[in-house]
N, C-alpha and C positions, 0 to 999 in steps of 0.2 A: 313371804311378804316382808317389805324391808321397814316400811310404816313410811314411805317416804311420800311427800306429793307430788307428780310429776304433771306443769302445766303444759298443757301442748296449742299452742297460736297456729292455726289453719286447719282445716279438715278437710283438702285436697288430698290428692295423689297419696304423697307421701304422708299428710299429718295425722290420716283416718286409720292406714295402718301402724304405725308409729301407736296413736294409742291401743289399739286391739292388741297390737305385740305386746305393752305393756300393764294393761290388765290382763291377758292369759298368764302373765308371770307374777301375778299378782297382785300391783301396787296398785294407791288408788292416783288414778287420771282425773285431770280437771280440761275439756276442751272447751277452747276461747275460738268464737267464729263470729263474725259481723249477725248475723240474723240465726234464728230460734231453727232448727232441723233436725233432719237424722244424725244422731250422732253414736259411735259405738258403742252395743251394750255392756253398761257398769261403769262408765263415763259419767259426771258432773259434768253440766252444760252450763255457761257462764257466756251470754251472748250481748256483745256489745260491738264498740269502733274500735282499734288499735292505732288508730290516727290520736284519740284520745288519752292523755296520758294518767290521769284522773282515775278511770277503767282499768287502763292494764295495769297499775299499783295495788286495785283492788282484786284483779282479778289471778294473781301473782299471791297473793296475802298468803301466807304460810306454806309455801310452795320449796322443795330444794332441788329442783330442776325444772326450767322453762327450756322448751326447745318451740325454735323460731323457722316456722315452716310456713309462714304467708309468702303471698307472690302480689303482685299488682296485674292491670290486666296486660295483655302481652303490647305494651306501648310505652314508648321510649318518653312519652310528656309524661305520661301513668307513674313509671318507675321513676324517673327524677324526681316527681313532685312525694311518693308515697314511700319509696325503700329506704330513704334515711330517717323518714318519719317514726316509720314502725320499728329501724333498729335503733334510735333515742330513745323512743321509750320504752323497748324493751331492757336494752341497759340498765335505764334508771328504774324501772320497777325491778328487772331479777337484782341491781344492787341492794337497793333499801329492804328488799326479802332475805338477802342474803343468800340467795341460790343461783346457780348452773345456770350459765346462760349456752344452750346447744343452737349451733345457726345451723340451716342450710341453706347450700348454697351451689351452684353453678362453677362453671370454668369459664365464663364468659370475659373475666380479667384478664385470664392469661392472653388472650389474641392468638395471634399466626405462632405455631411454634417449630414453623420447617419440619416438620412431621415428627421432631425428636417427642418421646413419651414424655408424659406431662406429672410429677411426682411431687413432694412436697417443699421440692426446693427449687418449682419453676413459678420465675418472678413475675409480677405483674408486667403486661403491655399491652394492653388493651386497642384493639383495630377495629371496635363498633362503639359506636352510641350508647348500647346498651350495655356494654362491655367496659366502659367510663364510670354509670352508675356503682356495675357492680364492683369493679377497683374501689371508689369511696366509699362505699358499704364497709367491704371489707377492713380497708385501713381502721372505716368510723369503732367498728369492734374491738380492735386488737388496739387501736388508741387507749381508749377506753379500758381493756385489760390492764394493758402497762400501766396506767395511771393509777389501778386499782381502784377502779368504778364497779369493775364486775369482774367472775370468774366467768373467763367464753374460751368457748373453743368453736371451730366450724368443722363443719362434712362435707365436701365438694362430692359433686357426680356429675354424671354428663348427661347423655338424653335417655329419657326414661321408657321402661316399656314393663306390661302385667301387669295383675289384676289390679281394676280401677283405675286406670292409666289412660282414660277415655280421648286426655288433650294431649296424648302423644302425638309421633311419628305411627305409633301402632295402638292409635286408637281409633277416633269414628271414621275418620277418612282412610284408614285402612279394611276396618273388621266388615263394617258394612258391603264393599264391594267382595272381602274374600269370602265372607259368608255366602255373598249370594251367587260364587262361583266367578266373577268379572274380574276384569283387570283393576289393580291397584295402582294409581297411577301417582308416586313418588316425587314430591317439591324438591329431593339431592339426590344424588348420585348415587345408584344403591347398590353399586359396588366398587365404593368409596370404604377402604380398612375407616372403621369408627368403635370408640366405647358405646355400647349402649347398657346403661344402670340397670336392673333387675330390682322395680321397686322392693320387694320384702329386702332386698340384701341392704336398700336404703336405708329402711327401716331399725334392721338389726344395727348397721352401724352408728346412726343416732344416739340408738337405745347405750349402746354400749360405750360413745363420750360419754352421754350421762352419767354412767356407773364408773368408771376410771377413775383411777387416783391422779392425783396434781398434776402427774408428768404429762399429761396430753391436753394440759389447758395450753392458754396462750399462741395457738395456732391451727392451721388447718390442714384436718387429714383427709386425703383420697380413701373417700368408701370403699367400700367391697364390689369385686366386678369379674364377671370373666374374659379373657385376654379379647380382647379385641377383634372385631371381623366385621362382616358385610349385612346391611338391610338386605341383600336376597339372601344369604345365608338364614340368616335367623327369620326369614319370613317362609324360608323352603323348610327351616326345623317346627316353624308352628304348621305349615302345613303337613308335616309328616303326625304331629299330630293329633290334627282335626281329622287327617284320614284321607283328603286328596290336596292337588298342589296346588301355590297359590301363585301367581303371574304375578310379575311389576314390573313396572317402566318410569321410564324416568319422562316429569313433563319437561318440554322442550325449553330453554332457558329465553326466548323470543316469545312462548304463549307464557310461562310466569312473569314477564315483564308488562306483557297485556293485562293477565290479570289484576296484576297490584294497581291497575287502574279502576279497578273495582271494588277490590278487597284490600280494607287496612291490615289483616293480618299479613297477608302476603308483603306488602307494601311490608311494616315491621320485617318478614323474615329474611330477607333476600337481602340484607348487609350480615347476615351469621353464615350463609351459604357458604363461606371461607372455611368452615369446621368441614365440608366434605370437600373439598380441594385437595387437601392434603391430608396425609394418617392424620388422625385424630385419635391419640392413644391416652389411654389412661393408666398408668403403672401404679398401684394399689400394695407394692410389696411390703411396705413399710406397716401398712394398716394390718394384714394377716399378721407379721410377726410379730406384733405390740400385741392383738388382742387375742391371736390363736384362730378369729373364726374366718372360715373359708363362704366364698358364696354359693347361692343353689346351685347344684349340677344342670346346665346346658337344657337337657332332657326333661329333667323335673319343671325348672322354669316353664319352659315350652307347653308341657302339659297343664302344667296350672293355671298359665294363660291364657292357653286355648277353652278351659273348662269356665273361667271369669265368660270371655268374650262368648261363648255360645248361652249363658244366662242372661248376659246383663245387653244381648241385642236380640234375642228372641222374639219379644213382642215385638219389634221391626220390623 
């Protein structure tokens, strides 16, 4: 145990494992979530607004690592009115604490990048809406660093999949139908070369900005990932196994254009469709060789995710 305070803002996806990885290793965790819930056991629960500034200074108070794992909900008014909100006062509480400011974060800045791999020294261009927010997020951080406001660094990944991952690409609107043997019927192109993040490997790499000496502040590193492939590929590895195969198809781009007449998510997602047009790669070498750690093997992930999604839709 290092005696250190690690606060964690979000108990989604990734900020529930994030803390579980960090009290197995001993420290003690403080999670910050809007409303009173489950929260990992050995966790301090500190439940408030982070639109609030007043809160997240209190809620930061003797902390030497805050990592920034909230989201807004998936809309483009949502994210412009809340994502610079919540990283201003993240800033100014981890400055006046004096601790780590850990983001995460997306590749949604980078836009179109003609398929070349996306590594730490691919620049902002932003070709969505929501890809505009996330460019001044970013800048608003690393401003902020240089002016010596706070110590931040960020973790970028791409789209995420495993245990807990309920609001992926391979969550309810996947598990649901492969569980009950049916077709999976895919919003991109699913076999479109893409990164897909392996939450725990999110997780780890978080954990380990946190703990990093100085040379990994001030900018943003490419998580941990394995190289890059296809939604049937890795939806034919979780089907090997859960133990039989699992079908996808891709919905036709004439019925999702229907749809978003009905559904605001879809409406939101169908300006990102652009990330499976072309490779969407994620080149992560730079992160293995700073910190040494490599991500779950292929087979393991597979397995662990299939053991999550057969608990956590059972009662279904």
């Amino acid at each position: 145990m290092s005696g250190m305070l690690h606060v964690v803002f979000g108990t989604g996806q990734v900020g529930a494992r994030l803390a579980a990885l960090l009290i197995e290793g001993g420290e003690r965790v403080r999670v910050v979530r809007r409303s009173r819930g489950e929260v990992p056991r050995g966790a301090e629960l500190f439940a408030g607004d982070a639109t609030d500034s007043a809160f997240c200074a209190e809620a930061v108070r003797g902390a030497s690592v805050v990592y920034h794992c909230m989201n807004a909900p998936y809309d483009t008014a949502a994210w412009a009115a809340l994502l610079p909100q919540y990283m201003e006062n993240l800033i100014a509480a981890a400055g006046q604490a004096g601790a780590r400011l850990v983001a995460l974060d997306n590749l949604y800045m980078l836009g179109r990048t003609g398929g070349r791999p996306m590594d730490e020294d691919a620049p902002m261009n932003p070709c969505s809406r929501k890809g505009e927010v996330r460019a001044l997020v970013a800048e608003q951080l690393f401003d902020a660093h240089r002016r010596g406001d706070v110590h931040a660094v960020a973790g970028r990944a791409s789209d995420f999949y495993g245990p807990g991952g309920r609001l992926t690409y391979f969550g309810d609107h996947f598990w649901k139908p492969a569980l009950a043997g049916r077709t999976v019927w895919s919003p991109v192109d699913p076999d479109a070369v893409h990164t897909y993040h392996y939450i725990p490997d999110v997780a780890t790499g978080l954990a380990a900005l946190g703990f990093a000496g100085e040379d990994v502040l001030g900018r943003a590193w490419m998580l941990p990932c394995q190289p890059a492939g296809t939604m049937r590929e890795l939806a034919t590895r979780l089907g090997h196994a859960l133990g039989r195969g699992v079908r996808v198809k891709e919905i036709p781009r004439w019925a999702l254009r229907a749809l978003g007449a009905f559904s605001p998510l879809v409406r939101e997602m169908r300006e990102m469709l652009y990330q499976w047009e072309e490779p969407f790669v994620v080149d992560a070498r730079r992160f293995r060789e700073r910190f040494g750690i490599e991500p779950v093997p292929l087979e393991a992930a597979a397995a662990a995710t299939v053991a999550w999604a057969e608990r956590a839709y059972a009662a279904r």
